[in-house]
N, C-alpha and C positions, 0 to 999 in steps of 0.2 A: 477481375474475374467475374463468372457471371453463370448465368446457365447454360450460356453456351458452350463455356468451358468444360462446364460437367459433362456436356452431351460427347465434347470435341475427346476428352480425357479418358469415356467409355469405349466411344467405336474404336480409339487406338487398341481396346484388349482385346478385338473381333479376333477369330481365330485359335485363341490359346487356347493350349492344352491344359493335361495337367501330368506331373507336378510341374506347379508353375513358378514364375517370379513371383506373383501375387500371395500366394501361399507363404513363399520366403519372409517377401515383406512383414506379412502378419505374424511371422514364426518370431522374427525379429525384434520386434516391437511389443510383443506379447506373451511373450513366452514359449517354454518349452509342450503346453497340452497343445497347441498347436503346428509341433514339429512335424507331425506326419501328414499324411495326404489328406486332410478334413475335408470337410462342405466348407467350400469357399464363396458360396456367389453373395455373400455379405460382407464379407471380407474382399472383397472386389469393389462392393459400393464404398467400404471404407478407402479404398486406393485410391479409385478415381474422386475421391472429394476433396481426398486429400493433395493428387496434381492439380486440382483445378483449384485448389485456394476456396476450396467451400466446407472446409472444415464445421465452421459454426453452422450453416444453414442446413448441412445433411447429419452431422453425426453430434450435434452439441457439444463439438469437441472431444469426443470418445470416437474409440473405437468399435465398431461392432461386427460380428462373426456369427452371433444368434439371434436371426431374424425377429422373433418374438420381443428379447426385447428392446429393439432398436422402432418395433411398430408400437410397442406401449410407448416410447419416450416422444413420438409425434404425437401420440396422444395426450399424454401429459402436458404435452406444450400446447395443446388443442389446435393442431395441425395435420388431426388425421381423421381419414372419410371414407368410411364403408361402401364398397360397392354395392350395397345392399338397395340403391336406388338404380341400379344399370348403369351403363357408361354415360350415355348423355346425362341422366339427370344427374348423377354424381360428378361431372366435370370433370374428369382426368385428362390431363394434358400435359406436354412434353417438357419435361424434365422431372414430372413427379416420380417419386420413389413407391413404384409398386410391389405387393405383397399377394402371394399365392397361398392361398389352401387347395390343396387338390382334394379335398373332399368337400370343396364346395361351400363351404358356410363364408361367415365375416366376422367369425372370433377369432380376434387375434391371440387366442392360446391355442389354433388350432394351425395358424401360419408356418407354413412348408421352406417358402422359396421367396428370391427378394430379384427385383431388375430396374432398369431406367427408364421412363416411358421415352422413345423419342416422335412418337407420333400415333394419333388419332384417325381412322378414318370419317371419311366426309360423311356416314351413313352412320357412325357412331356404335357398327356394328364388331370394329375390330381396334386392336390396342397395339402399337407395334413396340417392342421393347429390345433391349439389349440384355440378355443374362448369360451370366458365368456358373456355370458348376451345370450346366444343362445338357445334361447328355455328354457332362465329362469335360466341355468348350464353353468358350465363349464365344455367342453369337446372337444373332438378331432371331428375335419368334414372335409369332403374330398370337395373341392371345383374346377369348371370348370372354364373359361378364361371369360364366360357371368357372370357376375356381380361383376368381381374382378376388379378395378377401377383402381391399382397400388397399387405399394408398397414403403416403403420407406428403405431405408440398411444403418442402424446403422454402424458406424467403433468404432467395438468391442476392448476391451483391447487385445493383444496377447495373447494368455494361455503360462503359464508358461513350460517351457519345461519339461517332469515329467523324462528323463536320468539324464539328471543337476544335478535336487532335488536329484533321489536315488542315484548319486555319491558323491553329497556333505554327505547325510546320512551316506553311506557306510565308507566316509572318516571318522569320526568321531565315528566308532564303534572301541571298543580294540582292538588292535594291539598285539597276543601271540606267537611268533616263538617260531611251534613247537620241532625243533631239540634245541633251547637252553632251552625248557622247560624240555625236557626228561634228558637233564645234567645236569641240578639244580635239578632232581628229583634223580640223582646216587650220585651227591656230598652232599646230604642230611644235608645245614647247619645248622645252632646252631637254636633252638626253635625263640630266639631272638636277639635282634643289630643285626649289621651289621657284613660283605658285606650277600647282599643276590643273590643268584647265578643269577636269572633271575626276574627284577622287576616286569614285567607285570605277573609272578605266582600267585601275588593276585585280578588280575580278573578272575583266574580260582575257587581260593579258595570263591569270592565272589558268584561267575557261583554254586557252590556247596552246599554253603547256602542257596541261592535261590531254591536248590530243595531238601533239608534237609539232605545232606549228609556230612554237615560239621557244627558241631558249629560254631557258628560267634566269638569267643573266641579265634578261630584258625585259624582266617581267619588273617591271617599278613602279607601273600606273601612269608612266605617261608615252604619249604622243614621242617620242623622240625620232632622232636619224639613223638609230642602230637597225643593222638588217633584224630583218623578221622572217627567218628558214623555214621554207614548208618541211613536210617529212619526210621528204627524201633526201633533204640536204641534210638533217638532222641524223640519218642513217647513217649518212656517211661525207660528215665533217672535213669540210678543208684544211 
């Protein structure tokens, strides 16, 4: 998991209404003061951290539903940053967990509303976020440096490196040297036993089953004299 996840795990709630899933979830989990229709858009960040496997980096492990104190507890972890310098020079960027005062300050006992950053613009004059409970939805809004309180910056898991994965993959696909397959296909040995001229011939002969051009009867890995049916013969067997 990673921050990507977080991001991937947010835009899935775009659209919701309410009462929602998300509500249930927290009702679930937390009790009954949250059975009714609450202010969810924190209890949304706690969702999404919770599918993306970022438990520890957003929520310490808790849950959270009141904004206030889920912005004291990046504080306390000294992971959280006043907008009180503007967007550029405060560095907000995409996956921080942003926090709203609509009256404008950066006390966080004055914090309103909570969203995802998922991007910056180039001029540093706008903040583009994903929030829940905003107007009822969940969706994307563009927000300016007057009412954003601060944020707080999760330390996301690494992402996995995806070269790694496809080489470890790659390793582990069959292995058929072609110049020793085309010399087990001249010395053409015995249908069956042994030796057989090139062992890995039977993930070709498997490769050809797969797309019906070989009985699976004759799939043994070797060269032999047994027919080899294209797919039409295969359709309809003698």
């Amino acid at each position: 998991m990673s921050l990507e996840a977080m991001i991937s795990a947010t835009e899935k709630s775009i659209g919701l209404g309410e009462p929602n899933l998300i509500q249930q979830w927290y009702w679930q989990r937390n009790g009954a003061a949250f059975a009714g229709n609450f202010a969810w858009c924190d209890a949304a960040v706690s969702y999404w951290a919770t599918l993306a496997g970022e438990r520890d980096a957003v929520l310490f492990g808790t849950d959270y539903a009141y904004t206030v104190a889920h912005a004291s507890r990046f504080k306390a972890a000294g992971q959280w940053h006043a907008m009180s310098n503007g967007i550029k020079s405060g560095g907000i960027r995409r996956g921080d967990v942003v926090f709203f005062d609509w009256g404008g300050s950066s006390e966080i006992g004055e914090i309103d509303h909570v969203g995802i950053v998922t991007d910056v613009s180039a001029d540093h004059k706008y903040v583009f976020t994903v929030e829940s409970n905003s107007a009822k939805v969940c969706a994307r809004r563009v927000r300016v440096v007057h009412g954003t309180a601060g944020f707080g910056r999760p330390k996301y898991k690494a992402a996995k490196p995806t070269t790694a994965s496809s080489n470890s993959t790659a390793s582990k696909r069959p292995q058929v040297s072609l110049a020793k397959f085309v010399k087990a296909s001249k010395a053409d040995p015995p249908k069956k036993g042994k030796p057989v001229s090139h062992a890995p011939t039977k993930y070709v002969d498997q490769a050809l089953v797969a797309e019906r051009l070989l009985y699976a009867q004759y799939a043994d890995g070797h060269f032999g004299t047994g027919p080899g049916p294209v797919a039409t013969q295969m359709e309809h067997p003698a």
